[in-house]
NUTOR-727421 format. One record per residue (C-alpha): residue number from 1; chain; x, y, z. Coordinates in steps of 0.2 Angstrom, whole numbers, plus 2048, in hexadecimal, padded with zeros to 3 digits. Layout:
<rs>
k;c;x;y;z
NUM;A;X;Y;Z
...
</rs>
This chain:
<rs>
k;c;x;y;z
1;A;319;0B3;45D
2;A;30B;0AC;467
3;A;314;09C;468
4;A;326;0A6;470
5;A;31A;0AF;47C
6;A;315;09D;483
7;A;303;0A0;480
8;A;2F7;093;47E
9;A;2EE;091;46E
10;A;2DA;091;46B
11;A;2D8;08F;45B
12;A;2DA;07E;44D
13;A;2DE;07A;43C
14;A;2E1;08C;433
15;A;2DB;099;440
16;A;2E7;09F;44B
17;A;2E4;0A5;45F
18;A;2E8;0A5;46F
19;A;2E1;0A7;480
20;A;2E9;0B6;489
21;A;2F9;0BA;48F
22;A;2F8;0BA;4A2
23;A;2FF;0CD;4A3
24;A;2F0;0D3;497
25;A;2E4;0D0;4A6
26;A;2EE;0DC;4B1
27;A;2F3;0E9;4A4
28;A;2E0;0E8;4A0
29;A;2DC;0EB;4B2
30;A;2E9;0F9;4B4
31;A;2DF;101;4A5
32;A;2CE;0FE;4AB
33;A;2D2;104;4BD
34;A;2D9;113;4B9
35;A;2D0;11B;4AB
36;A;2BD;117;4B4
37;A;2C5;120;4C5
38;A;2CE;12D;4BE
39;A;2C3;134;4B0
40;A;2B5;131;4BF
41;A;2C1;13D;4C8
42;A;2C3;149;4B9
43;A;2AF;149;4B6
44;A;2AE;14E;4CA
45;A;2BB;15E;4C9
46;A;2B3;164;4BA
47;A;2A1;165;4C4
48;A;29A;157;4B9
49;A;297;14D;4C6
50;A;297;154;4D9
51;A;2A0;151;4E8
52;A;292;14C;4F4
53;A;28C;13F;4E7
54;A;29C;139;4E0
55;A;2A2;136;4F5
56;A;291;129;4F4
57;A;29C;11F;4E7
58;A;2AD;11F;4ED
59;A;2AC;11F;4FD
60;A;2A7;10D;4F9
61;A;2B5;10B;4F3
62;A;2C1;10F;500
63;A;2B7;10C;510
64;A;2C4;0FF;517
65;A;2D4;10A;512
66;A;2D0;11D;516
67;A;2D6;127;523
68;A;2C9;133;52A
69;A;2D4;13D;534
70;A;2E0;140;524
71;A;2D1;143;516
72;A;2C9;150;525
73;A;2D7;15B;521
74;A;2D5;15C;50F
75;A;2CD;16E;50D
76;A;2CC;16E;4F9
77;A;2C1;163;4EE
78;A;2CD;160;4E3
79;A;2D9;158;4F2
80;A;2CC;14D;4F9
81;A;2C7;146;4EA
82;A;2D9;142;4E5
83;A;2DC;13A;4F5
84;A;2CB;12E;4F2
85;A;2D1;12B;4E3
86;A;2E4;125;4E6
87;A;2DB;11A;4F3
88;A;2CF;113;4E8
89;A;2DB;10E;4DA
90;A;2E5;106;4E7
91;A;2D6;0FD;4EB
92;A;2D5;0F8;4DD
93;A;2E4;0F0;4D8
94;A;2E6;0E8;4E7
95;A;2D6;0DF;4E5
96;A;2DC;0DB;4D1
97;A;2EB;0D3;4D9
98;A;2E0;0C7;4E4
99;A;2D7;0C1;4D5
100;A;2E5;0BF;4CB
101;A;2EE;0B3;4DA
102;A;2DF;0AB;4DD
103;A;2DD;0A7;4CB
104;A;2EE;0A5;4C7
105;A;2EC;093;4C1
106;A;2DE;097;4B6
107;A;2E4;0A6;4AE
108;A;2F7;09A;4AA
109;A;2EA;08E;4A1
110;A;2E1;09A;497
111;A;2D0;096;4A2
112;A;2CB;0A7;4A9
113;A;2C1;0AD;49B
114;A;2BD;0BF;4A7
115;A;2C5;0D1;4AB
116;A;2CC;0D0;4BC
117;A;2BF;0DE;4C0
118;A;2B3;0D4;4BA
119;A;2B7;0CB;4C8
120;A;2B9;0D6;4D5
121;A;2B2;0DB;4E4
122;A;2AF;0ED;4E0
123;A;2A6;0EB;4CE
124;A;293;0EF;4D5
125;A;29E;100;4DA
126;A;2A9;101;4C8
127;A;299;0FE;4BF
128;A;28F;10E;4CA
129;A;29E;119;4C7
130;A;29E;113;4B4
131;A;28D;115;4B2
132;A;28D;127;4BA
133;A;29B;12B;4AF
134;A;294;126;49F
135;A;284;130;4A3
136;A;28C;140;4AB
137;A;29D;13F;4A3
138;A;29F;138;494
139;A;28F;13F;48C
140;A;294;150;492
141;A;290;15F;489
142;A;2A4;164;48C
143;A;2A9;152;487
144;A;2A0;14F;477
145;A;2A4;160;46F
146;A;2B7;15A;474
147;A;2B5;148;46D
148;A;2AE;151;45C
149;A;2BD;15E;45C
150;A;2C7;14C;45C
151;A;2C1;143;451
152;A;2C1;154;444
153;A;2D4;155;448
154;A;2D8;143;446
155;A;2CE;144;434
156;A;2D7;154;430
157;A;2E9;14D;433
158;A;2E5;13D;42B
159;A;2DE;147;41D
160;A;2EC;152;419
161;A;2FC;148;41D
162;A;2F4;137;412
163;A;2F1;145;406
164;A;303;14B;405
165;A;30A;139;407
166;A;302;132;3FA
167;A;304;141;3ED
168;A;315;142;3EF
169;A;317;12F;3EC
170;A;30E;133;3DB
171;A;31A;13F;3D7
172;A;30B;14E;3D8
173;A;30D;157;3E9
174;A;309;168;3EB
175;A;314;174;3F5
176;A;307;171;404
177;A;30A;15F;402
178;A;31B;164;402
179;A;31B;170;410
180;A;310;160;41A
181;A;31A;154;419
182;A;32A;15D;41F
183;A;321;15E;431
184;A;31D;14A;42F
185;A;32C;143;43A
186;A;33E;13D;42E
187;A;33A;12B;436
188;A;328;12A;42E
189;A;330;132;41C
190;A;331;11D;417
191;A;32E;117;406
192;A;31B;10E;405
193;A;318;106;3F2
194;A;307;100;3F8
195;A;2F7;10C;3FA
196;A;2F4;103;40A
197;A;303;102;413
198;A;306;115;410
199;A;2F5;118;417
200;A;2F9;10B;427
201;A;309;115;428
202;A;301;125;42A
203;A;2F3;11F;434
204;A;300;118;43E
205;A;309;129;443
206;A;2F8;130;443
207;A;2F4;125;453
208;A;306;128;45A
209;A;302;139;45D
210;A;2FF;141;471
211;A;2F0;14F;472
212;A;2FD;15A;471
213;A;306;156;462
214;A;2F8;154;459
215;A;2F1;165;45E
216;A;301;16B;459
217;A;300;162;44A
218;A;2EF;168;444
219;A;2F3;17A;449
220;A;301;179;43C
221;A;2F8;172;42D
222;A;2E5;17C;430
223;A;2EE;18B;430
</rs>
C-alpha cells in the first residue's frame, strides 16, 4: 500500500515504514488550526475565558487582516469573536500554505521531520492560546465532569453490545442480549469466529458513533 501511494520507505530488512504522505502535513495542519481556535472560541462564549483577555491573544493573530471599521459594528460578544476567529484561521492556513511551498522539496523527499505549525509564524501566539486553553478550558470544572460522562458512556456501550455479541455467538444470549443487538445496525450483525475480531468489530462501531448517536444509543440500553 505504502509502495502504490508512492511513499518513501524508512525502514530496512524486516521492519516496514515510511516517511509521510505529503497531504498528512496539511490534513494535520487543518486539524491543528482548527480545533486550538475554535475550542479557544468555545472556552470564550461559555465565560471560561474573557473577551478583554482573549482579544490580547487574537488580535495577534489577525493584526494585518482585520477591518476595524467592520468588527466596530459587531454589538454581541459572540459576533466579534466569530469574526476574530474566521480571520484567525484563515491566518493560519495561509501561513500553512507558505511553509508547505517553501518546503515543497523537502516534504516530496521525506526531509521535513516538523508540523507546518511548528513552523509557522504564529506558534509563540498558538502555543499562548494552547497553553490558556489547557488551563482555563480543558481542566474546566464543565469539561471534565463532560469528559467523565464520556468515557462512562463509551464503557457502558462497549460493555453491553461485546456482551450481547459475544453471548449470542455462544449460543447463550439473554432477551436483553437479544433486544441489544436488534439496535446494533444489519451491517455490523457479521459473523466473528475469533474473540478478537468480534471485539475489534464492536470497538470499531463503537468509535463510528457521532455524540448523538451514542447518546441515543446509551439512552436506549441504561434504561
Amino acid at each position: 500500500m505504502g509502495q502504490e501511494l508512492g511513499l518513501i520507505p524508512n525502514k530496512s530488512g524486516n521492519d516496514i515504514g515510511f516517511e509521510r504522505h505529503p497531504l498528512a502535513y496539511l490534513v494535520e495542519a487543518a486539524d491543528d488550526i482548527c480545533y486550538t481556535i475554535i475550542d479557544f472560541e468555545d472556552g470564550i462564549n461559555l465565560g471560561l475565558v474573557s473577551e478583554d483577555f482573549a482579544l490580547e491573544y487574537l488580535i495577534k493573530l489577525v493584526k494585518d487582516t482585520i477591518d476595524i471599521a467592520k468588527y466596530q459594528t459587531l454589538t454581541t460578544k459572540e459576533d466579534r469573536i466569530s469574526y476574530l476567529r474566521a480571520l484567525a484561521i484563515g491566518n493560519l492556513i495561509n501561513d500553512a500554505v507558505r511553509i508547505f511551498i517553501e518546503n515543497e522539496e523537502d516534504i516530496l523527499q521525506g526531509k521535513f521531520p516538523y508540523a507546518l505549525t511548528d513552523k509557522s509564524k504564529y506558534k509563540a501566539q498558538i502555543d499562548d492560546i494552547i497553553n490558556l486553553s489547557v488551563k482555563n478550558i480543558y481542566q474546566s470544572r464543565e469539561v471534565i465532569e463532560k469528559e467523565i460522562s464520556g468515557y462512562q458512556m463509551i464503557n457502558n456501550l462497549l460493555d453491553k453490545f461485546i456482551t450481547a455479541f459475544n453471548n449470542n455467538y455462544e449460543g447463550k444470549a439473554s432477551n436483553y442480549d437479544k433486544l441489544v443487538l436488534k439496535i446494533l445496525p444489519e451491517k455490523h450483525h457479521l459473523e466473528k469466529e475469533n474473540l478478537y475480531e468480534r471485539l475489534l468489530h464492536i470497538c470499531h462501531f463503537v468509535s463510528m458513533l457521532t455524540d448523538g448517536k451514542a447518546l441515543i444509543y446509551n439512552k436506549i440500553i441504561s434504561s
